[in-house]
ZAMARGU-4260 file (C-alpha; in steps of 0.2 Angstrom, whole numbers, plus 5000, padded with zeros to 4 digits):
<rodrens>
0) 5078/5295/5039 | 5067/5290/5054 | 5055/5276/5054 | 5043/5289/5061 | 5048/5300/5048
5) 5045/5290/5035 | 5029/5285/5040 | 5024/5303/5040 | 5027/5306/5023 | 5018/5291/5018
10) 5002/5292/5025 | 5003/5311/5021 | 5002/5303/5002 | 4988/5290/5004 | 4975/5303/5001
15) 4984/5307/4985 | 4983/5289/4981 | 4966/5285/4987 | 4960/5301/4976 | 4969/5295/4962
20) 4960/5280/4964 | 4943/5288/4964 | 4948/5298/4952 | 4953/5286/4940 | 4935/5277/4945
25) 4926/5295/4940 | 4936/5297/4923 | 4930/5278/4919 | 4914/5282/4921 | 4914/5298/4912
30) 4927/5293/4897 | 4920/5273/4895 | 4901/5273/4898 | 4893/5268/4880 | 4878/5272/4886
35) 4880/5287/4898 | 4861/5295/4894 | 4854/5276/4897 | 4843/5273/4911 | 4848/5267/4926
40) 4853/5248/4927 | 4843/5238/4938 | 4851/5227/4950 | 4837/5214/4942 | 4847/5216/4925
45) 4865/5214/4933 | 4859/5197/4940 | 4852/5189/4925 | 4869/5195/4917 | 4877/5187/4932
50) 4867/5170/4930 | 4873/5168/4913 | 4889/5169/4916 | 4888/5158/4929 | 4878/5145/4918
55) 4892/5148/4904 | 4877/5152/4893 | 4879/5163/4878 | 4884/5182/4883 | 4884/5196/4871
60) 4894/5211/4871 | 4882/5223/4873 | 4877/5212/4890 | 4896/5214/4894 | 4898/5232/4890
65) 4881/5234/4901 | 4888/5227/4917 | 4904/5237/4916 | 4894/5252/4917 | 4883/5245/4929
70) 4898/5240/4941 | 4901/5260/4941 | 4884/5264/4944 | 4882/5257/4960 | 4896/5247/4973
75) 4880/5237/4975 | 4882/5229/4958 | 4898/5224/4961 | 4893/5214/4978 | 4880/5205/4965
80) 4890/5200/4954 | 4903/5192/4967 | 4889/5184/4977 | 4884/5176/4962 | 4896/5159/4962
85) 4903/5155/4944 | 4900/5173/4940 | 4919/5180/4941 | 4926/5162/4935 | 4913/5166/4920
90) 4921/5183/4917 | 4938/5175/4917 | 4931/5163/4902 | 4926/5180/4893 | 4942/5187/4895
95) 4953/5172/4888 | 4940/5170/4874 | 4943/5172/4855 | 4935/5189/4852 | 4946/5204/4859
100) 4930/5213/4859 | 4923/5204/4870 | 4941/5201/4880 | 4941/5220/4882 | 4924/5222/4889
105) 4926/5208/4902 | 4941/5214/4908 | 4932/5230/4909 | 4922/5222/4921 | 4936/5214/4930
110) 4944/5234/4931 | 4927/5238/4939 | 4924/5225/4951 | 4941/5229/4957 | 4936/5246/4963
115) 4926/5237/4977 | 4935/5234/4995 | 4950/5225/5000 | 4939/5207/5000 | 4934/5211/4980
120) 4952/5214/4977 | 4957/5196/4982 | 4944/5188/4976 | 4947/5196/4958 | 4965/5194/4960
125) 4965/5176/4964 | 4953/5172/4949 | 4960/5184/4937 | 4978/5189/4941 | 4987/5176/4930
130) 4975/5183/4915 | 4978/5199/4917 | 4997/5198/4918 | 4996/5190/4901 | 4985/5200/4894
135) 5000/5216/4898 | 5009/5211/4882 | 4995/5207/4870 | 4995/5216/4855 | 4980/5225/4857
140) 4982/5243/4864 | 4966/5243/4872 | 4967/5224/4881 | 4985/5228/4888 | 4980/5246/4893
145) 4965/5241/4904 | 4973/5226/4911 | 4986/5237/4917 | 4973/5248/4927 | 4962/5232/4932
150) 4978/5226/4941 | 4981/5242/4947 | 4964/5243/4954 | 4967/5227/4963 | 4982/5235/4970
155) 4976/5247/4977 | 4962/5239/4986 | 4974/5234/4999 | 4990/5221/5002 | 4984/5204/5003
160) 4980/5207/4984 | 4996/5213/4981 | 5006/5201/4987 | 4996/5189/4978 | 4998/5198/4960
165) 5017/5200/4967 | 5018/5182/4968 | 5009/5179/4950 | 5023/5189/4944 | 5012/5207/4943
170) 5027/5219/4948 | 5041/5212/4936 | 5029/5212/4921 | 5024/5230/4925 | 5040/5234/4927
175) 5043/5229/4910 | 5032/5239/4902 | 5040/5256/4908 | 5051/5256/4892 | 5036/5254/4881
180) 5035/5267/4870 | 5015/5268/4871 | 5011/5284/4883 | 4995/5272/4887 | 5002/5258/4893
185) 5017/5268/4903 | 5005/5280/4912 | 4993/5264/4918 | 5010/5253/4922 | 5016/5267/4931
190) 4997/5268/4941 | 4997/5251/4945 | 5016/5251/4953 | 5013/5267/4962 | 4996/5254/4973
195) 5010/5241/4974 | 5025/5253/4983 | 5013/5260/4993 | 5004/5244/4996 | 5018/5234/5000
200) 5029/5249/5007 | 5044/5240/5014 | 5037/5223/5010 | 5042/5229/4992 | 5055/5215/4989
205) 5074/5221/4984 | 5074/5213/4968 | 5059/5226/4964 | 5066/5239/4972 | 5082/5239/4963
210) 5072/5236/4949 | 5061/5250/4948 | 5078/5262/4952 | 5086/5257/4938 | 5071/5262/4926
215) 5065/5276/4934 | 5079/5288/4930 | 5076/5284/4914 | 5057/5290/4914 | 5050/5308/4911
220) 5051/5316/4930 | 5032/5325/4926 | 5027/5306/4927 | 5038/5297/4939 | 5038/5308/4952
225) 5025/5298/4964 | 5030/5282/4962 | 5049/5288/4965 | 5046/5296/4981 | 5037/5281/4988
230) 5051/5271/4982 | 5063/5284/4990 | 5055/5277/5009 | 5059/5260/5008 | 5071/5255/5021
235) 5082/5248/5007 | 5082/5262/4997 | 5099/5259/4984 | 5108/5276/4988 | 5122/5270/4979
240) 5112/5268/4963 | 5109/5288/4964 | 5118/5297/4952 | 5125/5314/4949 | 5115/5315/4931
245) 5100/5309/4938 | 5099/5325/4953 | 5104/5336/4940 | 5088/5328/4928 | 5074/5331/4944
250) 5083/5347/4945 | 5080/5354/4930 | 5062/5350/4932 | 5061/5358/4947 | 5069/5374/4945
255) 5055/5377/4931 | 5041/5369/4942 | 5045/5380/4956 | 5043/5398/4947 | 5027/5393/4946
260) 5014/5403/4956 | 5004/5385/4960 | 5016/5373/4961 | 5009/5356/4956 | 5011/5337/4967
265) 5027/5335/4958 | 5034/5350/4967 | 5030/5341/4983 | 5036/5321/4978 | 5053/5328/4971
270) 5059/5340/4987 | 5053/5325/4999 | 5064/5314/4986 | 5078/5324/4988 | 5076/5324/5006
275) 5074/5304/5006 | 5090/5305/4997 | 5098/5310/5013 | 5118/5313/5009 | 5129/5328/5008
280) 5135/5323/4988 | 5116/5326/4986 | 5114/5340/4995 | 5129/5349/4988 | 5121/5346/4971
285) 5104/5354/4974 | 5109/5370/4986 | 5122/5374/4973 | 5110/5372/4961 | 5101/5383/4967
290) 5112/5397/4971 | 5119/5396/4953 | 5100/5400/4947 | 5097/5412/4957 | 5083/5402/4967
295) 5084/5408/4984 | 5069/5420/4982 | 5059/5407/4973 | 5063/5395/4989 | 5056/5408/5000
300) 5040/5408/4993 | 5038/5392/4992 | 5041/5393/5011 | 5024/5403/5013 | 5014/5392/5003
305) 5005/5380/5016 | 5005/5365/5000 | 5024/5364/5000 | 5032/5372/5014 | 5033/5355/5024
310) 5041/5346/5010 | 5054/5362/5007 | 5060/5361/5025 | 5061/5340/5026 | 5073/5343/5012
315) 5084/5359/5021 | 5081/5351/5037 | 5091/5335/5031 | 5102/5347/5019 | 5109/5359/5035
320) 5114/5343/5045 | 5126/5342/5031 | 5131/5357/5026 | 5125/5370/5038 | 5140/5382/5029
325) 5132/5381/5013 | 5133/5398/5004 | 5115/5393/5002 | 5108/5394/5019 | 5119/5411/5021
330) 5109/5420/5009 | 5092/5411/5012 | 5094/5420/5029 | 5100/5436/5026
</rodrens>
């Protein structure tokens, strides 16, 4: 594929990944707000908060908890606190401290701060990344979990804090963690690699690359989907590591997701995959597929819908130049 190409399909995912972002934001302050009928916090409040941490003075966890919510509030808060010199090194403190509590609520904070722009991201990333990498395998749920989304906040807040968290070790230890058995921590491992390939795109490193391939066939396809598309447009894309079991696994997801009369993102990351995938074993795979089910009606339909139709035709685009004498494309005309 194109350079041009690929860069097409990419930035026709950054709003997906910028909403996902947002989103993630909302459902924090929706899901985590202790005190979501509370007044307002005043930006008064959030500096006396942010003093004490600067002065290493005795914080409490309700103090804590408080300027988490506050962070969400108001972007204005998370400029306070940064602004405030000793502030984040203080949060760090918290978050290596003895009481998990405590450690939860400050990397909270951490999570929060992250949300700002691409200057909050480093910032937080140079004082907190090595922390919050650690922190991906301790033993409580919660501390790994949100640590996972803190670094995939920072992530996503642009590539200078990637490749810093990258070069603290971020990706391999994510990577890691896709095994786990805990849907938590997969689902906020997987968020933070999906900031990362995008991030990085092909400044993605090989060793990663071929990495994440090798454990993403291995992952439910409902969940993967993104992050394997994205992957799919690096310039090094491992073909050769693509597997006759693995086509037929994103096809039998597929052929269920597509009789649907709204078919959902995963719809649209798996046919661009398949056309990223871009060789006639491949090909042969999927329009025979598709013929066996009886799935040339269904592809027409999905060539009016206006959310898919582009991603159909990248894939039979690619698909024809290799077999243009498909009994596939016979019968999709006729």
């Amino acid at each position: 594929m194109d350079e041009e190409a690929i860069e097409t399909i990419r930035e026709s995912s950054r709003s997906i990944l910028v909403l996902n972002r947002r989103k993630h934001r909302d459902e924090e302050a929706d899901d985590r707000r202790s005190m979501s009928n509370a007044l307002r916090i005043t930006t008064d409040t959030v500096l006396h908060i942010s003093n004490k941490l600067k002065t290493k003075a005795s914080i409490s966890l309700p103090e804590l908890q408080m300027l988490k919510n506050a962070l969400m509030d108001d972007v204005s808060n998370i400029e306070t606190v940064l602004q405030t010199n000793g502030a984040l090194r203080g949060l760090v403190r918290e978050m290596i401290g003895n009481e998990v509590n405590k450690q939860c609520a400050a990397t909270g904070c951490c999570c929060n701060l992250a949300l700002g722009d691409a200057r909050a991201g480093i910032a937080v990333a140079k004082a907190a990344g090595p922390y919050l990498i650690t922190a991906l395998h301790n033993y409580a749920t919660e501390l790994a979990v949100t640590s996972a989304w803190t670094i995939g906040n920072l992530a996503g807040s642009g590539p200078k804090a990637c490749e810093l968290l990258s070069v603290q070790g971020a990706i391999t230890e994510l990577c890691n963690l896709l095994p786990n058995g805990n849907e938590e921590i997969r689902e906020a491992a997987l968020y933070a690699l999906v900031h990362f390939a995008y991030q990085l795109r092909d400044r993605l490193s090989s060793e990663h690359l071929h990495g994440l391939f090798r454990i993403l066939p291995h992952l439910n396809v409902a969940v993967s989907s993104q992050l394997l598309f994205i992957v799919s447009c690096h310039a090094e894309f491992p073909h050769n590591l693509v597997t006759e079991d693995f086509v037929h696994k994103m096809l039998r997801y597929l052929t269920v997701s597509i009789e649907k009369s709204h078919p959902n993102d995963n719809v649209i990351y798996l046919f661009r995959t398949l056309a990223n995938f871009n060789s006639p074993e491949v090909c042969d795979i999927v329009l025979s597929n598709f013929v066996l089910n009886n799935k040339i009606n269904v592809i027409k339909k999905l060539l009016d819908n206006e959310n898919v139709k582009d991603s159909v035709l990248w894939f039979l685009g690619n698909a024809y130049k290799w077999r243009s004498k498909h009994e596939f494309f016979e019968k999709l005309l006729k």
